[in-house]
N, C-alpha and C positions, 0 to 999 in steps of 0.2 A: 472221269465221271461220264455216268449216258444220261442223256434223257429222251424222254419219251414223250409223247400225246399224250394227257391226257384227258376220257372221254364219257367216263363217271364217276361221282365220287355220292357213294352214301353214308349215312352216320348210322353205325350199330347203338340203338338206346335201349336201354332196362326203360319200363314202364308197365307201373303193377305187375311185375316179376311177370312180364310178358319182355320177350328182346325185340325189336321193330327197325326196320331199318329206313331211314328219312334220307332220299335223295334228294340233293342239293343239283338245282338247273346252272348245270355249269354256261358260261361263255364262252372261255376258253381253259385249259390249264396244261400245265408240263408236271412231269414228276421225275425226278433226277434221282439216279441213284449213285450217291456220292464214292462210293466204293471207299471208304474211307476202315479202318480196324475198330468200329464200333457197328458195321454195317447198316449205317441209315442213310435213310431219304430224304428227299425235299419234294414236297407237293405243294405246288400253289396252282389254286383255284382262283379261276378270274369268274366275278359274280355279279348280280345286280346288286344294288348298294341297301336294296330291302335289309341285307344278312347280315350288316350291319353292327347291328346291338347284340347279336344272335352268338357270331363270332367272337367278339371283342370282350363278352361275360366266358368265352373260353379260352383265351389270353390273358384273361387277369386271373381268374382262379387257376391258370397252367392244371387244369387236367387233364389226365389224359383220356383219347377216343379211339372209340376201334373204327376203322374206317373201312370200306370195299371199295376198290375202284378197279374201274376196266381201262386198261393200256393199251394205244394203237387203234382198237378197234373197236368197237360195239359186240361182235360175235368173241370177241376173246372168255374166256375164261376170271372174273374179280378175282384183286389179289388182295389180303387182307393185310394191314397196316395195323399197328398200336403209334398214336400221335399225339404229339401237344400243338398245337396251335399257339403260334411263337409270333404273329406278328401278323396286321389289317394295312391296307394303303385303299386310301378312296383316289382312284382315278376317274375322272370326268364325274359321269352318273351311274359309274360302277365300282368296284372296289376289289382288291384280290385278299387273299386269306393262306399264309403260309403255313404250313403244317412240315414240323419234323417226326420221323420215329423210324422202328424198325418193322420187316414186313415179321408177317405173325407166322403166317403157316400158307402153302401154297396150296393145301386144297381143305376148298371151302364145306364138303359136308366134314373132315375131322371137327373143325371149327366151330360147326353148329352143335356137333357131337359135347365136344368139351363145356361147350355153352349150358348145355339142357340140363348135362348133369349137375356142374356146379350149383345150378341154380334150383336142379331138385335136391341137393344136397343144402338146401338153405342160404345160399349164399347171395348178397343183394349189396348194391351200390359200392362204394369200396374197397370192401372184402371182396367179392364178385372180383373187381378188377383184379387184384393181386394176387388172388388165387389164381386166376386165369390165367397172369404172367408169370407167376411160378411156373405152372405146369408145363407154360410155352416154353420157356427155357430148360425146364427139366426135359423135356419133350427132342430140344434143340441138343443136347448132350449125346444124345442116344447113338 
């Protein structure tokens, strides 16, 4: 296993078939890449304890998020993530937020690419996701 710093983490959302992305003020976090024959990750975000309810509504419904995050550095390059949010710990007057998944695609305009059209092609909330991970995998075969 490595892990890493890390130094942003933002949430890709559909809204009004617009996609936006909501960074989360981190405190601290690590992202470990498990190096495991399923090739995922572990990112946990250490947060104010605001994110709370925020989080814990993406724990119980296990769905999954597309995430950006920057490793190491602020100047690096986001790597983009597909994640479930698997588990909340309140420490003191903050709380951390673990996220599993695989990284999607290492560069980000394909990603926006993939993004626009789906979603010109109609595609919204659900469908959107699984089409997009179709594709990422079909993508990933090549």
């Amino acid at each position: 296993m490595k892990t890493f710093k890390l130094v942003s983490l933002d949430l890709v959302e559909e809204k009004a078939e617009d996609i936006t992305q909501r960074r989360i003020k981190l405190i601290d976090g690590l992202i470990i890449n498990r190096e495991d024959d399923k090739g995922r990750w572990v990112i946990e975000a250490y947060v104010d304890q605001s994110y709370q309810s925020f989080f814990e509504e993406y724990v119980e419904n296990e769905e999954e998020l597309l995430v950006q995050v920057k490793i190491t550095k602020e100047s690096n390059q986001p790597a983009t993530f597909l994640v479930k949010a698997i588990d909340t710990n309140i420490i003191s007057d903050n709380m951390n937020v673990l996220f599993m998944g695989s990284i999607v695609d290492r560069r980000q305009d394909q990603i926006e690419k993939t993004l626009k059209l789906l979603i010109e092609e109609g595609f919204q909330g659900e469908d959107l996701l699984e089409e997009f991970k179709k594709r990422g995998s079909n993508n990933n075969k090549k």
